[in-house]
C-alpha positions as CSV (number, residue, x, y, z in Angstrom):
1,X,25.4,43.9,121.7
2,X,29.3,43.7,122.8
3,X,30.2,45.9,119.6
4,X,27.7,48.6,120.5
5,X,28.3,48.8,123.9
6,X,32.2,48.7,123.4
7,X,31.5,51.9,121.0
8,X,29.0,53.5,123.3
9,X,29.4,56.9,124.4
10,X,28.3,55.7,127.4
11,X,30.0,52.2,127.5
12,X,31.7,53.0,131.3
13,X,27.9,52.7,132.3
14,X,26.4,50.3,130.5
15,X,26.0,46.9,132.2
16,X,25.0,43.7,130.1
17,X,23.1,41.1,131.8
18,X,23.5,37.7,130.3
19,X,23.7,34.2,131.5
20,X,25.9,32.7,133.0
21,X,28.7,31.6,130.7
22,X,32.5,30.4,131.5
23,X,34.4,32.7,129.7
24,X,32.4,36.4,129.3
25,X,33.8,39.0,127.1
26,X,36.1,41.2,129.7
27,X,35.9,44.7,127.6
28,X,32.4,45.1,128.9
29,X,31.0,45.4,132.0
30,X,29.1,42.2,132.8
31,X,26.3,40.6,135.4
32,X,25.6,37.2,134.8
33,X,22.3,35.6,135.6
34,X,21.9,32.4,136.7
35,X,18.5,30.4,135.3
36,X,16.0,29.5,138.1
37,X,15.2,26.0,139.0
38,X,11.4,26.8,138.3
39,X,9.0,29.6,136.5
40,X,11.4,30.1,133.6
41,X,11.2,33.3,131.5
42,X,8.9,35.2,134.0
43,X,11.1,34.6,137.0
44,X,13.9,35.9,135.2
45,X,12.3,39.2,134.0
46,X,10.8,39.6,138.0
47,X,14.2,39.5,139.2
48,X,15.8,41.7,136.5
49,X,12.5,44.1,136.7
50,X,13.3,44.3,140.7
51,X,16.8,44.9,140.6
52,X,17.0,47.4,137.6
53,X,14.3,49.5,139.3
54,X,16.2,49.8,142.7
55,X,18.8,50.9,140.2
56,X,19.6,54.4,138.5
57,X,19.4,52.8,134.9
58,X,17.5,55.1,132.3
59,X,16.9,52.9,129.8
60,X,16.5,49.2,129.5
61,X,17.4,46.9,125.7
62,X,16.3,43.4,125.4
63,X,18.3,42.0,123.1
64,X,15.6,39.9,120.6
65,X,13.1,38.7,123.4
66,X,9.6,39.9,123.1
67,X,7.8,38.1,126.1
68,X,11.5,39.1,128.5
69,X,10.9,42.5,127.5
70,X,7.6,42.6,127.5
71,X,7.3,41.7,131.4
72,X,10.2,44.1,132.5
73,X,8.6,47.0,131.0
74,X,5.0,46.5,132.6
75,X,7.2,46.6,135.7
76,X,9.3,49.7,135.1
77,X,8.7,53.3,134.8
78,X,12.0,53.2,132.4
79,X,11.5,53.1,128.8
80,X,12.4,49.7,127.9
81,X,13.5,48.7,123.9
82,X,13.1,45.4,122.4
83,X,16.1,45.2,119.5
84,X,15.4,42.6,117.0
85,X,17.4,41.1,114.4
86,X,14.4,39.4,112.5
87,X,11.5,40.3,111.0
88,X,9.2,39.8,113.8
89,X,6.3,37.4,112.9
90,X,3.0,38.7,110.6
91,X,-0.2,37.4,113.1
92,X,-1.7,33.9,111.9
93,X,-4.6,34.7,113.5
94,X,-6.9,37.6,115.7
95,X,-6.0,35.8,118.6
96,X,-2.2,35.7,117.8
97,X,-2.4,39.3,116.6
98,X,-3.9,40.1,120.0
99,X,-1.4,38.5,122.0
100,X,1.2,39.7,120.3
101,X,0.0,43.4,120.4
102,X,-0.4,42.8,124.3
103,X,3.4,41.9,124.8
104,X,4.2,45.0,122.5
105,X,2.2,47.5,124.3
106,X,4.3,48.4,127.3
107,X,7.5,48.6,125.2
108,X,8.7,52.3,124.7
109,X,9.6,51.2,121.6
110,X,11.6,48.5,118.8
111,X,15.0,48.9,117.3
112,X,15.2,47.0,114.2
113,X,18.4,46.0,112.0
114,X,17.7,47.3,108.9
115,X,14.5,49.7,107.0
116,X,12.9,46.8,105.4
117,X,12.3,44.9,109.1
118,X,10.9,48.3,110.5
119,X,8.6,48.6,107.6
120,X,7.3,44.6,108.0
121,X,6.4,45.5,111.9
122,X,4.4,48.9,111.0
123,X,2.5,46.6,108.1
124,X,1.6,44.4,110.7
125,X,0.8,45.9,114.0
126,X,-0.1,49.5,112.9
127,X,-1.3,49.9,116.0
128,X,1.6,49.8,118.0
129,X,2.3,53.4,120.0
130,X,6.1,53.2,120.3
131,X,8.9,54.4,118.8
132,X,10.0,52.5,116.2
133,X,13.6,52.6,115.3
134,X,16.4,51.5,112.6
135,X,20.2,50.9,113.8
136,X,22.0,48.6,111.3
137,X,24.7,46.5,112.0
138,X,28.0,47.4,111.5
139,X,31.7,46.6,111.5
140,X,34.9,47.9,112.8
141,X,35.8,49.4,109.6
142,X,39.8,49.7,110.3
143,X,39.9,46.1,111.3
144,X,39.2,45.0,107.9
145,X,41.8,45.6,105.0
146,X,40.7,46.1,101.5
147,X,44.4,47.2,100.3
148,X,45.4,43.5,99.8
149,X,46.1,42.1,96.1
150,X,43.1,40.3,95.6
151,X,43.5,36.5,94.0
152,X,41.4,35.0,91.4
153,X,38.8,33.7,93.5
154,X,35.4,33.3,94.2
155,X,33.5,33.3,98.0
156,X,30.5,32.1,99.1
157,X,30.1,32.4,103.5
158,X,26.6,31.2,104.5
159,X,24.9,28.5,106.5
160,X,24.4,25.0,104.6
161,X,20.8,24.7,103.7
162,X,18.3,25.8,100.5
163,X,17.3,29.0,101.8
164,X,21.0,30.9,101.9
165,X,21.4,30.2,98.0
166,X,24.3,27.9,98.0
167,X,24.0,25.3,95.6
168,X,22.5,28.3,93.0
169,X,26.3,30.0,93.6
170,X,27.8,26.2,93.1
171,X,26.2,25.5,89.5
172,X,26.8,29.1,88.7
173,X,30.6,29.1,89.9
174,X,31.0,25.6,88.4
175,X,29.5,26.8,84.8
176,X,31.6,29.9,85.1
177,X,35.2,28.0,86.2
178,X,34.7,26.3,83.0
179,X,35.7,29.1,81.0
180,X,38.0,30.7,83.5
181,X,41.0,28.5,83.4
182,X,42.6,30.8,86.3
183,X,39.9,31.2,89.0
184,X,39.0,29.2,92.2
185,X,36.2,29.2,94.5
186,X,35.7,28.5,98.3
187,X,32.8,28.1,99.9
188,X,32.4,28.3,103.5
189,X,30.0,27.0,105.4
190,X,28.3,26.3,108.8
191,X,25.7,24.5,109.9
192,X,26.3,21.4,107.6
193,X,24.2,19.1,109.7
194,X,20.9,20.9,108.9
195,X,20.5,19.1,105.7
196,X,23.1,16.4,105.3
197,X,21.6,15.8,102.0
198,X,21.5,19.4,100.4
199,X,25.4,19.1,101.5
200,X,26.3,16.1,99.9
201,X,24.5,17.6,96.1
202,X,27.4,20.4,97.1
203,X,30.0,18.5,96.4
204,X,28.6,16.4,93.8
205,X,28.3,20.0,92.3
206,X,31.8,20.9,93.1
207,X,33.2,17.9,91.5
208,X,32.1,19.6,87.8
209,X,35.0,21.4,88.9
210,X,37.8,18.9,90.1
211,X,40.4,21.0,92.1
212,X,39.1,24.2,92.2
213,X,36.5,24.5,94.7
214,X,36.7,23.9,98.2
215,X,34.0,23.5,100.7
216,X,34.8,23.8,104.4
217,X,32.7,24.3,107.4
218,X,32.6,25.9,110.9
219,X,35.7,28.0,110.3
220,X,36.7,30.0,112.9
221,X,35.8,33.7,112.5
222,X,39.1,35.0,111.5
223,X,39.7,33.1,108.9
224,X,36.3,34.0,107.5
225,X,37.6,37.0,107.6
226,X,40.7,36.3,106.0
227,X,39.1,34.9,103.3
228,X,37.4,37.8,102.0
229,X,40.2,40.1,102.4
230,X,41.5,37.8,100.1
231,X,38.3,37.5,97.7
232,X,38.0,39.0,94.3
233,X,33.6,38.5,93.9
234,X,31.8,37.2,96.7
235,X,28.3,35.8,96.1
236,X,25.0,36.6,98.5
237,X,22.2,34.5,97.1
238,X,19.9,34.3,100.1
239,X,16.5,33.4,98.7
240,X,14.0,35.0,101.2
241,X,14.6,38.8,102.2
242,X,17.5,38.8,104.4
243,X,16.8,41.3,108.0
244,X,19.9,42.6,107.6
245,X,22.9,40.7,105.4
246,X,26.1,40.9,107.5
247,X,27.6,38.9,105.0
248,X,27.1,41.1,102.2
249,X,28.4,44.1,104.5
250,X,31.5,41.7,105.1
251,X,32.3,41.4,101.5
252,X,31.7,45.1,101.2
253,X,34.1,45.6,104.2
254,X,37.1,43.4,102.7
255,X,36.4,45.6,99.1
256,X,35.3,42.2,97.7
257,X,32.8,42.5,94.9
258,X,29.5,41.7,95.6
259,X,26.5,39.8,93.8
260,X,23.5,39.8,95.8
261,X,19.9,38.6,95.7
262,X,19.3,42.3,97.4
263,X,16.3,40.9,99.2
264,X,15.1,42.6,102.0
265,X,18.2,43.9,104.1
266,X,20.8,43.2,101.4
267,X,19.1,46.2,99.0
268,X,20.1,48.4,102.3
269,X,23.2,47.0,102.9
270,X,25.0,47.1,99.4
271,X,22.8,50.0,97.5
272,X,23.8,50.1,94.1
273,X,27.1,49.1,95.0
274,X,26.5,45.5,94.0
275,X,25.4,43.4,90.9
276,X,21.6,41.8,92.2
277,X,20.6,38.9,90.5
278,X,17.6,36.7,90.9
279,X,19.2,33.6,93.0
280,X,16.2,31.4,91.8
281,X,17.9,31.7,88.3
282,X,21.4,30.3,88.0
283,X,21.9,31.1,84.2
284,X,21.8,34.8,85.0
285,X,23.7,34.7,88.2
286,X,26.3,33.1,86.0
287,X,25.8,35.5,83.4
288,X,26.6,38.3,86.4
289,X,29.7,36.3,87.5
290,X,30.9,35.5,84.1
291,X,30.8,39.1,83.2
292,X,32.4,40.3,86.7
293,X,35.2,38.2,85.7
294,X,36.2,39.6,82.6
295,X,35.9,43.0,83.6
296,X,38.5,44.2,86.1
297,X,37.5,47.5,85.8
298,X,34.0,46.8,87.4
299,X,35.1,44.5,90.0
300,X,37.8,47.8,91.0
301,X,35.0,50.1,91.1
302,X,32.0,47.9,92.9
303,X,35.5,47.1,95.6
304,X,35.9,50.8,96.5
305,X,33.0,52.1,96.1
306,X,31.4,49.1,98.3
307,X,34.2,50.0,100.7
308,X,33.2,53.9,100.7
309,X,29.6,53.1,101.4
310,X,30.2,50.5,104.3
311,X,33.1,53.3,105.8
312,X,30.3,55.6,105.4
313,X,27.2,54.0,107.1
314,X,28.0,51.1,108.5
315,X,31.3,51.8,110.6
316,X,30.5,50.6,114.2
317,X,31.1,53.9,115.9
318,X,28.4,55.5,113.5
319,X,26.1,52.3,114.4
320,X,26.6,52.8,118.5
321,X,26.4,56.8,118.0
322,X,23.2,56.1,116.6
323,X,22.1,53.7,118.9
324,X,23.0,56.4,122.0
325,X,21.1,59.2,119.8
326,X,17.8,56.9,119.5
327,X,18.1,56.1,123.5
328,X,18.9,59.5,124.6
329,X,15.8,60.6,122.4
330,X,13.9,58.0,124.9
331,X,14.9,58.8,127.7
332,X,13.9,62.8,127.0
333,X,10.7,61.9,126.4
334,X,9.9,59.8,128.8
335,X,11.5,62.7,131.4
336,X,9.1,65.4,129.2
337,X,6.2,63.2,130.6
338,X,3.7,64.3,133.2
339,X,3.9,62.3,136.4
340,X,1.5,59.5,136.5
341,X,1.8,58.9,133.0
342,X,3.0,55.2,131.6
């Protein structure tokens, strides 16, 4: 939410309610909220719903929280947007489908992260009268170099458990480092206390390898960043659709090449600008990596074109200009409306 509003066309007024937090970002403007000491979620959304309709806002986002934004609209004659960064959840039952459709119903309408999440919601609540809208993530493009001399090396960024793909990358990056006497891997990861034991078959893994793959964990953004920058292939394995893949657009950012599962979001984010691979299948992922390493050519070509594309669609001040368009749209409507109307 800080990088679209910091892109905004109409950042200066924008405000950003959050909780309160020691240390807020100072390049937006920011009202923190403090929690109540009873009533939870509903308090919060009265108080918000009271003071933002004393207020001159036009429009109202809700940042991933369907009930929150649920109860501000049905108290505002503002369109109010949920934007979600998930697939939001198919209805186990009619009476979970109901409720659901009852907190969607005053919302003027969802932003989702990528085509494939927009397309899950309309297969699910058909129903739903809103607009329904797609604004991708994106990156500040000219924060990201993709001139640097790339080394010999292999990345894998992802949280530490089955689902992202990572011991699939391992055995293939192991088989692979076997015949590529001049290659390295890293892997970095987060979240290594989800599954202590998934971890420690990562570096059993590793160690088919000795010396030339590293693991390490909770690294500090920039030298995430860093890392692919640096990056010859990165791998993208995640084994369920992805919403989005901001990995993947990452690797695409530093002009890294890029094999992906292309699940869900992923297919969006890298278009044919990536080798997919079925990360269930670590023969052929290795058979992708093994063949990305011998050919130079390809890995120059997926690099720059992957670059282009991410330029192209995914810079941040296309992202927030689209954002603004989709809100502007909104709030013309809802002023085209005849009085009385919801």
């Amino acid at each position: 939410m800080r990088d679209l509003v910091r892109y905004s066309r109409d950042r200066d007024r924008t405000v950003v309610f959050c909780p309160r937090v020691e240390a807020p970002f100072d390049d937006v403007n920011v009202e923190m909220i403090d929690k109540p000491g009873f009533g939870g979620n509903p308090v919060i959304a009265w108080k918000l719903a009271r003071k933002l309709s004393g207020s001159p806002v036009e429009a109202v986002i809700v940042e991933q929280h369907l009930p929150i934004a649920s109860m501000i609209a049905a108290r505002m004659s503002r369109p109010v947007v949920l934007h979600t960064h998930r697939y939001e959840p198919a209805p186990a039952n009619r009476f979970r489908a109901a409720m659901q459709r009852r907190k969607q119903r005053p919302l003027a309408g969802v932003v989702f992260v990528s085509q494939s999440c927009a397309d899950h919601f309309r297969a699910h609540y058909p129903e739903f009268g809103g607009s329904i809208g797609v604004v991708h993530n994106g990156l500040d493009m000219s924060a990201w170099r993709c001139d640097r001399p790339k080394e010999t090396s292999i990345l894998v960024v992802g949280r530490a458990y089955a689902d992202k793909g990572i011991l699939e990358a391992m055995q293939a990056v192991t088989a692979c480092l076997a015949e590529a006497p001049d290659w390295s891997a890293r892997f970095i990861l987060s979240r290594p206390d989800l599954d202590p034991d998934y971890v420690a078959r990562l570096a059993i893994e590793a160690q088919k390898a000795p010396g030339r793959v590293s693991i390490d964990f909770n690294l500090p953004y920039p030298e995430v960043k860093a890392a692919w920058e640096r990056a010859a292939i990165g791998l993208v394995l995640t084994m369920s659709p992805e919403p989005f893949g901001r990995t993947a657009l990452e690797a695409l950012a530093a002009g890294t090449a890029l094999i992906s599962s292309g699940l869900g979001g992923l297919a969006e984010v890298s278009g044919d600008k990536a080798l997919i691979v079925d990360p269930r299948a670590p023969a052929e992922v290795a058979k992708a990596l093994a063949g990305l390493i011998r050919a130079p050519d390809l890995r120059a070509r997926l690099a720059r074109e992957g670059r282009e594309r991410a330029e192209k669609l995914y810079d941040i001040r296309i992202v927030a200009r689209a954002m603004d368009d989709y809100l502007d749209q909104l709030i013309e409507a809802r002023r085209k409306r005849p009085a009385g109307t919801n």
